[in-house]
C-alpha positions in Angstrom: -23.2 3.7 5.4 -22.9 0.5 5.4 -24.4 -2.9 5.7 -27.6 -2.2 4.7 -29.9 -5.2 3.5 -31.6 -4.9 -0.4 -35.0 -3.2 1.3 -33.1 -0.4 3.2 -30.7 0.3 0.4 -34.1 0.5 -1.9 -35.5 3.1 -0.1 -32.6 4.6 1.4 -31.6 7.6 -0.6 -35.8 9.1 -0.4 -35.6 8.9 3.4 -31.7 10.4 3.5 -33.5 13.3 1.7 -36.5 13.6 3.9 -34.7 13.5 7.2 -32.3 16.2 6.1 -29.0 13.6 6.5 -26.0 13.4 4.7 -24.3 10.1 3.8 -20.9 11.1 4.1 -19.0 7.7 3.4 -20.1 4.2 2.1 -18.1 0.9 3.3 -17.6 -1.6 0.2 -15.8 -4.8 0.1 -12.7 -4.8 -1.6 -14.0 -7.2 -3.6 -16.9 -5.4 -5.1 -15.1 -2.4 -5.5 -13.0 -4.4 -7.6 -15.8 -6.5 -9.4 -18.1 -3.4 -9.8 -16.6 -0.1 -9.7 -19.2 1.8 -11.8 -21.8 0.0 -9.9 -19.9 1.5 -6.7 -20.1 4.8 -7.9 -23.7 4.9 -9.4 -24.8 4.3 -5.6 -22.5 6.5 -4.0 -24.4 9.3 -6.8 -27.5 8.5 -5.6 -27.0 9.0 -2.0 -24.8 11.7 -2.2 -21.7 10.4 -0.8 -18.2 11.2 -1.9 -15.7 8.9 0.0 -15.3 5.2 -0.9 -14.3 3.3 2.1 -12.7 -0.3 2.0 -13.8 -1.6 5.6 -11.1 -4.7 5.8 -8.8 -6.7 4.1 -9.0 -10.4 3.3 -7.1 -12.8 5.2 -4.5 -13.3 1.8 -3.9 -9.8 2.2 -2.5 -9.6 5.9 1.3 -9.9 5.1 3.3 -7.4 4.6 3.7 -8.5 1.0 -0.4 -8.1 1.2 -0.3 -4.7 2.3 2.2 -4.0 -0.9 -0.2 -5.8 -2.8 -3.7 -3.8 -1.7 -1.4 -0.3 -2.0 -0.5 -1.0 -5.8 -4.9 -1.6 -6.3 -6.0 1.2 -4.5 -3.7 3.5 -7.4 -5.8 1.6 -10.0 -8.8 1.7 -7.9 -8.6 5.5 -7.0 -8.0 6.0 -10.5 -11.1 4.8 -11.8 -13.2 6.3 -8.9 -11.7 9.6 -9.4 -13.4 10.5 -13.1 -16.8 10.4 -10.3 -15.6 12.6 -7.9 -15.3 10.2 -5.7 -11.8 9.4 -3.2 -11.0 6.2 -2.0 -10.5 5.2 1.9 -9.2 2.7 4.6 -11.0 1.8 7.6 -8.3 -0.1 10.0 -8.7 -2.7 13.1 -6.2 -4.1 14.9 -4.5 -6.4 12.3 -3.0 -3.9 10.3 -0.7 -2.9 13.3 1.0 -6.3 13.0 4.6 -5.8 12.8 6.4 -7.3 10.0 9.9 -6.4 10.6 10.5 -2.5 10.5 6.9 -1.2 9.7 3.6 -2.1 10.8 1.1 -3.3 8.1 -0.7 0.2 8.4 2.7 1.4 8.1 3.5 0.0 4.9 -0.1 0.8 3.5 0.3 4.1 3.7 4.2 4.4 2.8 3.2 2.5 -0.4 0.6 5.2 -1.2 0.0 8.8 -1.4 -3.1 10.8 -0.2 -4.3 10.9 -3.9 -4.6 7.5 -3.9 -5.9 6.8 -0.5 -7.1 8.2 2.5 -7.7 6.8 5.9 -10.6 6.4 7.9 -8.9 5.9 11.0 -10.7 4.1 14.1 -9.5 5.3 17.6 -10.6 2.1 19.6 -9.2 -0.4 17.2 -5.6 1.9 17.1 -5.6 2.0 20.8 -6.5 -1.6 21.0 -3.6 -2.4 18.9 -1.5 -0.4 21.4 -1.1 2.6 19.1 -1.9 5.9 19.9 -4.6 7.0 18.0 -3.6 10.8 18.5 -0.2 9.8 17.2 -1.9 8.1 13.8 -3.9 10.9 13.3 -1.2 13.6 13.3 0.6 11.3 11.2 -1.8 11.3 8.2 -2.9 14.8 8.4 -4.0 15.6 5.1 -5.3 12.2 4.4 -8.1 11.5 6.9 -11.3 13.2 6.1 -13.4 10.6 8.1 -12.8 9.4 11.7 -14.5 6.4 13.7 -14.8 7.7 17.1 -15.4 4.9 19.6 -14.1 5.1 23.3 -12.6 1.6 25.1 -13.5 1.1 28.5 -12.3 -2.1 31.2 -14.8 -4.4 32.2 -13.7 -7.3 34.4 -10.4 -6.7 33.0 -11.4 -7.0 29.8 -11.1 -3.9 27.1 -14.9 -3.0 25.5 -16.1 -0.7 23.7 -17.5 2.3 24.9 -19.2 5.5 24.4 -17.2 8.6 23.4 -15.8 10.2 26.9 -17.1 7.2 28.6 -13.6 4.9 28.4 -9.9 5.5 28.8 -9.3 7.6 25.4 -7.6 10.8 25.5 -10.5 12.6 23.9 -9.1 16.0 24.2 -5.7 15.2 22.3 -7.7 12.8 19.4 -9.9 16.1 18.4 -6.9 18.3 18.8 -5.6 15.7 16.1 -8.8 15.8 13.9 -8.6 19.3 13.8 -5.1 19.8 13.0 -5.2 16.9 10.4 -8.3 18.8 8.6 -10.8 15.9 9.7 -14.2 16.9 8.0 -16.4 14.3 9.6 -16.4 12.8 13.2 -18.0 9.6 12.9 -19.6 7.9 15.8 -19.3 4.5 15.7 -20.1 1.7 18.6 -20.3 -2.0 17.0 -21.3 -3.4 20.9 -23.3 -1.9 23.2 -24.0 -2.3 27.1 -26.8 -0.3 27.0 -30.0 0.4 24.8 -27.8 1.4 21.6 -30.3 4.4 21.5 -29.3 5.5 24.8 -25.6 5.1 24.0 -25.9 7.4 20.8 -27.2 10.0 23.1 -24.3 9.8 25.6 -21.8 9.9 22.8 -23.7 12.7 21.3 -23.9 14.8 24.5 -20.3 14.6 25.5 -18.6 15.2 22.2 -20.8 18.0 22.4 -19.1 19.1 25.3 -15.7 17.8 23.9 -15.7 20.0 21.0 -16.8 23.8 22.8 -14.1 23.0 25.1 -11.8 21.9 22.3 
């Protein structure tokens, strides 16, 4: 979950319950789960969700000294959310594969901390976009990605976009062959811009990952 406006988050946990859903993983700013961390998990209790999932970093936090910096909060961090059951995550984009000498930012994130302290929710278009391989990043932290942002990248005009899952350039068979050797528990569609009624793109994503996963 995640950006939902003060009516939807109101009502939100009734109609979870009502339309059988579970609410796997909630994205919270780093900055109110460090202004608010029992607030945090009060809502994550309510709507039944047991990951924690920082979406981005600031800007003061895109260094490598940064990454050092968010590693050595997310102990503190995980170590307050764990008393609730609850484990803390990191969704990437692109930035984090900035190279700052030897090691990537994501690199040094997860070097600086263990799978007790935090887990990845890893996003396939923004690793590929970053010109990593996201089958490569998912082998890598088997153990420590229970959550996975699907999202394919197509070419238009020449440009990269995002696309539906098997509707792009991703190696779809390899990246679930990955999930399922890293013990990924939830697949996670996930398409911020759509060509197409978003509707009708859910459906196409739906239907051939589907398909991906009896082959797979």
């Amino acid at each position: 979950m995640a950006g939902l406006g003060p009516k939807t988050v109101e009502r939100f946990a009734a109609e979870r319950a009502k339309a059988g859903l579970t609410a796997c993983a909630m994205h919270v700013s780093l900055e109110t789960v460090k202004g608010d961390l029992t607030g945090v998990a009060s809502q994550c209790e309510e709507w039944g969700c047991r990951h924690v999932v920082v979406p981005s970093l600031p800007a003061e936090y895109r260094s490598e000294s940064g990454y050092r910096r968010f590693a050595a909060e997310a102990k503190e961090l995980a170590r307050g959310l764990r008393p609730f059951g609850l484990q803390l995550s990191y969704h990437n984009h692109s930035f984090e594969l900035e190279r700052f000498g030897a090691r990537t930012g994501l690199e040094t994130l997860f070097a600086e901390t263990t799978a007790e302290t935090l887990q990845a929710e890893l996003d396939t278009y923004w690793l590929q976009y970053g010109g990593a391989s996201p089958g490569a990043w998912i082998r890598r932290l088997k153990g420590r990605l229970p959550v996975i942002h699907l999202k394919d990248m197509a070419v238009d005009k020449g440009q990269p976009v995002m696309a539906e899952v098997g509707e792009g350039n991703l190696d779809w068979v390899d990246i679930l062959s990955a999930c399922r050797a890293a013990g990924t528990e939830w697949l996670i569609v996930e398409q911020d811009e759509c060509r197409r009624d978003p509707l009708e793109s859910l459906a196409i994503s739906y239907r051939n990952l589907a398909k991906l996963t009896e082959v797979g």
